[in-house]
C-alpha positions in Angstrom: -7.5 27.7 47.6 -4.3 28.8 49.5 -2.8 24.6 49.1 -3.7 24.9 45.9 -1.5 27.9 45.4 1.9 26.2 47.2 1.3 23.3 45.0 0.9 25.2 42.1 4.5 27.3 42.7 6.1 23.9 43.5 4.8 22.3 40.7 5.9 25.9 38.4 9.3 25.5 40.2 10.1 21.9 39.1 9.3 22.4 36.0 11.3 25.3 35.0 14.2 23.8 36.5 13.8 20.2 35.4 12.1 20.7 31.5 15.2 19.7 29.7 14.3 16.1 31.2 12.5 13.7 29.3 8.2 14.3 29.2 6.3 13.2 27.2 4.8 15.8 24.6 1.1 14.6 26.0 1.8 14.4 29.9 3.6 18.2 29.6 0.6 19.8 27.6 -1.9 17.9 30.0 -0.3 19.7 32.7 -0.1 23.0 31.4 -3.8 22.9 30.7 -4.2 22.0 34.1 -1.9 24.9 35.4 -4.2 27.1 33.1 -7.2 26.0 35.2 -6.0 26.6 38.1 -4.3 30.1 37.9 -7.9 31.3 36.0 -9.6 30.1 39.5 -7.0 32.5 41.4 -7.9 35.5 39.1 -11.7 35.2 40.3 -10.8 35.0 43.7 -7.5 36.7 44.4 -8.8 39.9 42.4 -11.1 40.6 45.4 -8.8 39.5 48.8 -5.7 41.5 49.9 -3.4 39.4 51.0 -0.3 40.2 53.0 3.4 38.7 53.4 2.6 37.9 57.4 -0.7 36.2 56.6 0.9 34.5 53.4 3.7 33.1 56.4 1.2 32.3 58.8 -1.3 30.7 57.1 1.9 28.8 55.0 2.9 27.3 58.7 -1.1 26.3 59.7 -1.0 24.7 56.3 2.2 22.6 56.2 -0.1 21.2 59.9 -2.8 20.3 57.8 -4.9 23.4 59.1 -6.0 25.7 56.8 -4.9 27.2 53.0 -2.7 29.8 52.2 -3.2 33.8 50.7 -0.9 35.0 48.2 -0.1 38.5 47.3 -0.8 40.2 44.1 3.2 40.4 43.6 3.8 36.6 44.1 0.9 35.6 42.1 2.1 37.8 39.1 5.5 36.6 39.0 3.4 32.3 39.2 1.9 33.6 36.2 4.8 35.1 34.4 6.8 31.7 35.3 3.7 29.3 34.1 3.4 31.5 30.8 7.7 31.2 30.0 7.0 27.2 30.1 3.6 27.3 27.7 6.2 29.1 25.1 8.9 26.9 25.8 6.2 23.8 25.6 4.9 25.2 22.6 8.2 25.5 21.0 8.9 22.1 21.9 6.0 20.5 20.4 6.6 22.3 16.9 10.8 21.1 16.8 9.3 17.1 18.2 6.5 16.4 15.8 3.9 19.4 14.6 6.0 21.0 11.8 8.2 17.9 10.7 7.2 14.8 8.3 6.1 11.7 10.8 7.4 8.5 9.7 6.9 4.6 10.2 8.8 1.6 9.0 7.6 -1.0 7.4 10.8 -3.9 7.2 10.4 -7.6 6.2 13.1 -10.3 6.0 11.9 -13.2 3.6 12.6 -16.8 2.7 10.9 -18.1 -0.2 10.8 -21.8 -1.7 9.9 -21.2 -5.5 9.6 -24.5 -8.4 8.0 -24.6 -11.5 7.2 -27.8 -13.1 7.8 -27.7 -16.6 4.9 -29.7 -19.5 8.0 -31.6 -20.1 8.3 -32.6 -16.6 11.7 -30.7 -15.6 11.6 -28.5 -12.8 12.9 -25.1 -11.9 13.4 -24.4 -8.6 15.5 -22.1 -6.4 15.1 -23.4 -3.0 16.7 -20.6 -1.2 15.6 -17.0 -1.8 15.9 -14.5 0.9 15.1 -10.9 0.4 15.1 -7.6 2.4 12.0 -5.3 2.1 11.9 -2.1 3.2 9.2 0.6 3.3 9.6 4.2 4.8 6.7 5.5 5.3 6.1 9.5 5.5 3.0 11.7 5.9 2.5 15.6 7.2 -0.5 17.3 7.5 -0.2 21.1 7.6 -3.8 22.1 8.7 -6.4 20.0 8.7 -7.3 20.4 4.7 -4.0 19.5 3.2 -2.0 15.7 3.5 1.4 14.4 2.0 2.0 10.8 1.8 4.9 9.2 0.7 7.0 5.7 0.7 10.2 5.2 0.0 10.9 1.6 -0.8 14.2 -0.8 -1.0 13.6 -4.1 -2.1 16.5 -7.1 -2.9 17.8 -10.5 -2.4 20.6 -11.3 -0.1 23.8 -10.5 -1.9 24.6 -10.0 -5.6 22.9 -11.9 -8.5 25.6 -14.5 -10.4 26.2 -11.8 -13.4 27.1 -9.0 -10.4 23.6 -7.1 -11.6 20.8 -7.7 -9.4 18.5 -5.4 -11.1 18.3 -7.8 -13.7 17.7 -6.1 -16.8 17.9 -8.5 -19.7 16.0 -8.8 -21.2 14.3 -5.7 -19.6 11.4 -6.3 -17.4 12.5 -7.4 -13.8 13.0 -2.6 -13.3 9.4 -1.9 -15.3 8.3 0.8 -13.9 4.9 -0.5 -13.1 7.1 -3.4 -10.7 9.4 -0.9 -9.3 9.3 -1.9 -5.8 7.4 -5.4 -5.7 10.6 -6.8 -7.2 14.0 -7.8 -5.8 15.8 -5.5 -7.7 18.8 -3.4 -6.7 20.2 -1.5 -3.8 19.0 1.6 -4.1 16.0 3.1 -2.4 12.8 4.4 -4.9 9.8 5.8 -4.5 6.8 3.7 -4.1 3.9 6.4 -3.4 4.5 10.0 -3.2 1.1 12.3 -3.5 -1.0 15.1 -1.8 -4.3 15.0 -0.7 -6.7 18.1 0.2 -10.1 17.2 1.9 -13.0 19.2 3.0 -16.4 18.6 4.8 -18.6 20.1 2.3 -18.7 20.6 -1.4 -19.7 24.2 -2.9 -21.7 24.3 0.0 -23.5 20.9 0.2 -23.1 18.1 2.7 -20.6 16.4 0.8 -17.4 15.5 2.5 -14.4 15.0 -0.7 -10.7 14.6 -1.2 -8.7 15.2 -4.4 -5.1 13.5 -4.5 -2.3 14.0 -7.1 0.9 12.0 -7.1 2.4 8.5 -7.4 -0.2 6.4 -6.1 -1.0 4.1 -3.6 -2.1 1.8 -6.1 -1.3 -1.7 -5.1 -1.9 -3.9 -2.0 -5.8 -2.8 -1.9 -8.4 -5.1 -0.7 -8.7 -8.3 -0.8 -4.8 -9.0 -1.0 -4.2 -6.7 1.8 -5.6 -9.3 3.8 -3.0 -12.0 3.5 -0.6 -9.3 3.2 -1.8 -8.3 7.0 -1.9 -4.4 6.2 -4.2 -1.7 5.5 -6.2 -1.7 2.3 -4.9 0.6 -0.2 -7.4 2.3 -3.4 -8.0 -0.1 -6.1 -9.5 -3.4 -5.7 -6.9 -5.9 -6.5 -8.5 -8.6 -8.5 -8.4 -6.2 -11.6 -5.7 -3.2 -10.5 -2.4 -4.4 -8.5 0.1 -2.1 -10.3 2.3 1.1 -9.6 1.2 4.2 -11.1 1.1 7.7 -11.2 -2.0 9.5 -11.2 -5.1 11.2 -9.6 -8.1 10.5 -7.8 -10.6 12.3 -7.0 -13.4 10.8 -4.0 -16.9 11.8 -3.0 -19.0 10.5 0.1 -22.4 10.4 -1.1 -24.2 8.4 2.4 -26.0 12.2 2.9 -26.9 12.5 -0.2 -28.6 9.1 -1.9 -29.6 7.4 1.6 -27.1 4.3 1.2 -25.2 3.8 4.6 -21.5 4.1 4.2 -21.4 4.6 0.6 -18.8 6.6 -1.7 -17.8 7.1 -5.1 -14.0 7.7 -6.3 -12.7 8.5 -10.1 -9.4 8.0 -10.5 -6.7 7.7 -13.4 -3.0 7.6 -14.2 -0.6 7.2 -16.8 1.6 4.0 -16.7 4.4 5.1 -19.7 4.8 8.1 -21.2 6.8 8.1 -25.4 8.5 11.7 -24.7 11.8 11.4 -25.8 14.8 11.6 -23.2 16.5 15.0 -23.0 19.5 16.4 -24.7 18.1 15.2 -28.1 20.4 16.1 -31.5 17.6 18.1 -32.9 16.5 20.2 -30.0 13.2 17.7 -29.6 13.8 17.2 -25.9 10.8 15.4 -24.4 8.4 15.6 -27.2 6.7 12.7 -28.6 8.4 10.0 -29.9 6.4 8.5 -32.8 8.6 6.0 -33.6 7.7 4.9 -29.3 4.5 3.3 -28.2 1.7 5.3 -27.7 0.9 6.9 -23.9 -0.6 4.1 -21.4 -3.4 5.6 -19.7 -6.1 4.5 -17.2 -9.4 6.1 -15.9 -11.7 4.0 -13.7 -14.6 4.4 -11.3 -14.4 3.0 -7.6 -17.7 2.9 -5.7 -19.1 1.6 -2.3 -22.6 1.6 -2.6 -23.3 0.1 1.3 -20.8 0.0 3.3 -22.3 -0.8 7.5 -19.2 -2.1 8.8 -20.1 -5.8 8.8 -21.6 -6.0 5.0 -20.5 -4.4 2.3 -20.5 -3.5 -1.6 -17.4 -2.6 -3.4 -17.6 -2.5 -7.4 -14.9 -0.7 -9.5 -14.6 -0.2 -13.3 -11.3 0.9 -15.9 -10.6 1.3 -19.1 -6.7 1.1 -20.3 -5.1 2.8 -23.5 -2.5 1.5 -26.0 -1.7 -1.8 -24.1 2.3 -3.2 -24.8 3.0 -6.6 -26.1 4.6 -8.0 -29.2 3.0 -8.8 -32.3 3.3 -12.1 -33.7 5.9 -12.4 -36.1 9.0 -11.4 -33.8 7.9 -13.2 -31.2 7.5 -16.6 -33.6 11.0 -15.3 -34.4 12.2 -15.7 -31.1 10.5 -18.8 -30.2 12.1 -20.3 -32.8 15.4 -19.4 -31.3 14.4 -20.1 -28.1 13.1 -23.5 -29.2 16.8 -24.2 -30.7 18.1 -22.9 -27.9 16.4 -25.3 -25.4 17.3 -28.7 -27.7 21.4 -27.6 -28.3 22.5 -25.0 -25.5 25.1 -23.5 -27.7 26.9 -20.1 -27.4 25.9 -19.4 -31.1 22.2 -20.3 -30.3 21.8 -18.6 -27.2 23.3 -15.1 -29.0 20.6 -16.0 -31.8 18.4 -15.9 -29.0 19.6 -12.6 -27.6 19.1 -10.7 -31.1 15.7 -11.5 -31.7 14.5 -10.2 -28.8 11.0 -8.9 -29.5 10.2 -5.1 -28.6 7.2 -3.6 -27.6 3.8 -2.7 -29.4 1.2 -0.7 -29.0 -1.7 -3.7 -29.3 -5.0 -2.3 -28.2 -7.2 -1.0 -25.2 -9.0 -3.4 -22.0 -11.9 -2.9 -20.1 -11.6 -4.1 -16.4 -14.6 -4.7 -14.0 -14.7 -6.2 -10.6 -17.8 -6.5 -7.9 -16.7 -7.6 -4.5 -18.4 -8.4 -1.1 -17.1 -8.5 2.1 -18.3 -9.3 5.5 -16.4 -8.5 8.4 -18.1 -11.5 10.7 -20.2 -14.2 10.1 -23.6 -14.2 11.3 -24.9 -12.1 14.5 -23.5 -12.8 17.7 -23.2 -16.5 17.0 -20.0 -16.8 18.5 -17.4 -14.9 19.6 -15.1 -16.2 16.4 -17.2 -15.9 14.1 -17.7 -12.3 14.7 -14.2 -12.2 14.4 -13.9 -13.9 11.1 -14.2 -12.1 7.4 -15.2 -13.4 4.0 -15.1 -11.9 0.5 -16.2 -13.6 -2.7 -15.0 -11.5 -5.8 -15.8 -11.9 -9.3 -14.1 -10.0 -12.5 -14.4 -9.3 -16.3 -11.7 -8.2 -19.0 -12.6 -7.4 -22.5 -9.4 -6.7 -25.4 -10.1 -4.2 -28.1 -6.8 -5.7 -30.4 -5.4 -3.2 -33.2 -4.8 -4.3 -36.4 -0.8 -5.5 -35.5 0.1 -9.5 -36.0 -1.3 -12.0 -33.1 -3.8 -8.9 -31.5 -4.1 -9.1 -28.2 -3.9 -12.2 -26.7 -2.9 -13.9 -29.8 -6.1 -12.9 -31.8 -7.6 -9.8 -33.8 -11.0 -10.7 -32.2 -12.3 -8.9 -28.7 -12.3 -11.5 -26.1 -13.7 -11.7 -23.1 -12.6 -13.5 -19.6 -13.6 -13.4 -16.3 -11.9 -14.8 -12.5 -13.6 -15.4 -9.3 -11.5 -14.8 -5.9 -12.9 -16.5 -2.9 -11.3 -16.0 0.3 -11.9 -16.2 4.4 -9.9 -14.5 7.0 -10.1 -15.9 10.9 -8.2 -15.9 14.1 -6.3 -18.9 14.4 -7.9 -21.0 17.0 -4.2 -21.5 18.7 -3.8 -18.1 19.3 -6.7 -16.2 18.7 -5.7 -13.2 20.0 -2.5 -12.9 18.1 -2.5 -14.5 15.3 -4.7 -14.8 11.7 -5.3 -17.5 9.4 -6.5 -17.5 6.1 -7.5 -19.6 2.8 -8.1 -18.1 -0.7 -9.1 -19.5 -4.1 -9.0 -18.0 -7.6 -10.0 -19.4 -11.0 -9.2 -17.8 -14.2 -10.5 -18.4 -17.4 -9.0 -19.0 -20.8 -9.1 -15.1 -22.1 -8.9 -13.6 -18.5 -6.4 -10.9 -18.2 -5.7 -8.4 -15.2 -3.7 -5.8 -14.5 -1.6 -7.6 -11.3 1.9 -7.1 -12.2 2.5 -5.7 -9.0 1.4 -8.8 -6.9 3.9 -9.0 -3.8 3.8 -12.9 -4.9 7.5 -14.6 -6.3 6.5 -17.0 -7.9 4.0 -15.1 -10.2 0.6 -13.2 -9.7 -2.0 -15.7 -8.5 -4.9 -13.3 -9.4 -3.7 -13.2 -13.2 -3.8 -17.5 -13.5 -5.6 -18.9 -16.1 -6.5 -22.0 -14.4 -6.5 -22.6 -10.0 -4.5 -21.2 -7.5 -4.4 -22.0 -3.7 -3.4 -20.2 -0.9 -2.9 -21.1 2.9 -1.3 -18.6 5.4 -0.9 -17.8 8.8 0.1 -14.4 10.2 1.5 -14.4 14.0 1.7 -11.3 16.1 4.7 -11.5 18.3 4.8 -8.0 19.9 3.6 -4.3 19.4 6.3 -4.1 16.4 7.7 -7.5 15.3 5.8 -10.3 13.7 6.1 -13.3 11.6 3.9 -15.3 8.9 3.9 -18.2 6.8 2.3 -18.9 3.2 1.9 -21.6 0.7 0.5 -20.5 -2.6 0.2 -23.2 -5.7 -0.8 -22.2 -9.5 -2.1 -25.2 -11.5 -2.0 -23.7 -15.2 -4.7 -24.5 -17.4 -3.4 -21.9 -20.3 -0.1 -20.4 -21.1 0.4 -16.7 -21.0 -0.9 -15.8 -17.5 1.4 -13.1 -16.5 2.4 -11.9 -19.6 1.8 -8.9 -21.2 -1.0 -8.0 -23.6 -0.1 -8.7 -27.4 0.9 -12.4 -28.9 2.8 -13.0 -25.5 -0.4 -13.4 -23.9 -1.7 -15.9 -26.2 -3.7 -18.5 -24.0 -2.3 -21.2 -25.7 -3.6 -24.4 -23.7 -1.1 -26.7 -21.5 -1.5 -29.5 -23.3 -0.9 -27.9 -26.8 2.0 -28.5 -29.0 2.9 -25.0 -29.0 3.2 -25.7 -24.8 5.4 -28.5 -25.9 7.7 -27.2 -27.9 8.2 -24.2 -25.8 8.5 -26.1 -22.1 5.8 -24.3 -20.7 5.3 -23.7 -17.4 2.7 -26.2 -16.0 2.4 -25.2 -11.9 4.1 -23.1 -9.6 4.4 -22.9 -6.0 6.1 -20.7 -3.7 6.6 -21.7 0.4 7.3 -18.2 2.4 8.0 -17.2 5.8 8.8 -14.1 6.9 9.6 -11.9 9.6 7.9 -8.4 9.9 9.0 -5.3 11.6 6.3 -2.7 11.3 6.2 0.1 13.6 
């Protein structure tokens, strides 16, 4: 016990006189506890042995011989304590400045190249062969106690340099900064918030063995599964194939395993608002911020999320919405513009292309949608088949929209009528057989029909959102692990149109007017797309 002692006061010494050095948070805690042992072993045994200054020296020489422990006195073991408590306070104090009460962060930054053309019905192609962006996501959470979370991202998204008219946001005739695109666009310089919400959890609710989370805040509302596969990240809420889109909101989530038997399953409601009509501030009447009713009408979304089975190999994922007061433009201002557009396209003029500018259609409010979306996911084919197999994941998805148009010219989608449409996603994700251990491949396929509309505008895809085609899309990629922190990938997506109006919004603009229409004719439609990417990844 005596040894023990020496070492300990060594050990005590070192410390005090060598803290300010670097340790490691975890290695200096592990030791304290450790010190705490120890000195609770002396109490016990100290408490009932005098000890004395000559036997502390004696036994201190027979020990440095490898003979026998050493005694300590009351007096020396009082001031071991006194020293060991100072550097649990200083530890303490150290661990609340380095991490316990400040926000953790991570970095999320990607350098791209991307390889975008369009082929046009007429045959022309548009292209831009050299795209290179900068994406970059700060990432921020603290957790208080272990009921209360904050989440946030702070996002910076933008293409090498200046755009040709010295404004990179890009806004004419508007869209490139919508709100619900914020971040998934290269935009600007400044920095914007992507997510920013609070979370509160418990283990039981009003007494019953319900674990539940409520969340408030600007949502993590894009990037969930499937596409967070090829996007090589976690899975955020929504499922994709319908909901792909910033927004602010709530959600409120209930694990229900204990209560109706089904193994992993949970059930989430969640809503948000995707543009508000108040009016700005500082209006001439006083008015500030009430509604506007010469604006659109609130956009609003509830939905349901629920995993019914959930094992860790197999399982269920089903989610439902309903949208209010969809934008678009009704059909007579955008025939207008067509028109002009149409002029515009046969005589490039300065006098047509102003025409062009003016009739710029504005937004309607053109009806409500119904979303739905049943996926499945396995996370390894088979049982023990193979070694890569077990490694591999597959998800078939399959999806419904139904319109409810108002009464306002061309509907939704370019009719009065409701209109259903559906999409199926099929997708598999594998270890590359090169480099299995570093490095992912993956193929997906989605089909959309003629009247099939989703909610994707945020899709982290340049050359359009895939999920939204009416018609085939393809995609091949390979993501490449190069160290704890950096990474690379490379992609091919192409979009083979079958009708106009994919990624539009929800009025007459959305009209799914066929390829090989005159109306695709006269208006150059876009006929495929196709966008080459590689990328390099810092994530950390």
């Amino acid at each position: 016990m005596k040894r023990s002692i020496i070492a300990l006061s060594a050990i005590a010494a070192m410390w005090s006189s060598s803290f300010a050095s670097t340790i490691s948070q975890e290695d200096l805690m592990k030791q304290i506890e450790a010190l705490k042992a120890q000195i609770s072993a002396l109490e016990s045994k100290v408490g009932a042995t005098e000890s004395t200054s000559k036997a502390n020296k004696e036994s201190l020489e027979k020990m440095m011989k490898g003979e026998t422990p050493v005694t300590v006195s009351d007096e020396r073991f009082k001031k071991l304590e006194k020293k060991v408590s100072r550097i649990d306070r200083t530890a303490k104090t150290a661990k609340i400045q380095s991490a316990g009460d400040n926000i953790k962060w991570d970095i999320d930054f990607r350098t791209q190249f991307d390889n975008i053309e369009y082929e046009h019905v007429s045959g022309r192609k548009t292209s831009n062969h050299n795209l290179l962006t900068n994406r970059l996501w700060l990432g921020a959470a603290y957790a208080p106690n272990d009921h209360t979370v904050f989440h946030g991202k702070l996002s910076y998204n933008k293409a090498f340099g200046d755009s040709a008219n010295h404004n990179q946001s890009n806004t004419n005739p508007g869209y490139a900064n919508f709100d619900w695109v914020t971040n998934e666009n290269a935009l600007d310089n400044e920095v914007k918030v992507k997510e920013a919400y609070w979370l509160y959890k418990d283990k039981t609710l009003f007494g019953a063995d319900i674990p539940w989370t409520v969340s408030v805040g600007r949502r993590p509302s894009t990037d969930g599964l499937p596409i967070n596969l090829r996007n090589n990240q976690r899975r955020n809420s929504p499922l994709s194939h319908i909901v792909d889109v910033e927004f602010d909101g709530f959600s409120i989530k209930l694990d229900t395993e204990k209560v109706t038997g089904f193994t992993g399953s949970w059930f989430k409601i969640c809503g948000g608002r995707g543009l508000t009509n108040a009016k700005a501030r500082f209006q001439n009447d006083g008015t500030d911020y009430a509604e506007d009713d010469d604006l659109n009408e609130n956009v609003d979304m509830l939905g349901v999320i629920a995993v019914p089975y959930d094992d860790g190999q197999y399982s269920v994922h089903m989610q439902y919405a309903h949208a209010w007061n969809l934008i678009g433009f009704d059909q007579d201002s955008l025939t207008a513009f067509n028109n002009n557009y149409g002029a515009y396209l046969k005589n490039p003029t300065s006098d047509n292309a102003y025409a062009m500018q003016m009739s710029q259609p504005s937004f309607k409010d053109v009806g409500d949608i119904d979303f739905a979306t049943i996926l499945f996911k396995s996370e390894g084919i088979g049982n023990g088949i193979s070694d890569y197999l077990d490694d591999t994941i597959f998800f078939a998805s399959f999806a419904m929209s139904k319109t409810h148009p108002n009464d306002i010219p061309g509907g939704m989608l370019g009719t009065d009528e409701s209109k259903t449409g559906y999409s199926y996603w099929l997708g598999i994700n594998a270890p590359c057989p090169i480099t299995p251990d570093s490095a992912r491949v993956g193929v997906e396929f989605n089909h959309g029909s003629q009247y099939w509309r989703s909610m994707t505008y945020g899709e982290d895809t340049y050359a359009g959102s895939k999920i939204a085609a009416r018609g085939d899309a393809w995609e091949v990629y390979r993501n490449q692990k190069i160290n704890k922190a950096l990474s690379w990938g490379l992609s091919y997506v192409y979009i083979d149109y079958d009708y106009m109006g994919s990624n539009s919004f929800f009025g007459a603009d959305g009209t799914p007017y066929s390829i090989d229409s005159n109306y695709a004719k006269n208006t150059d439609a876009v006929e495929s797309a196709q966008d080459v990417r590689a990328y390099v990844r810092y994530k950390f």
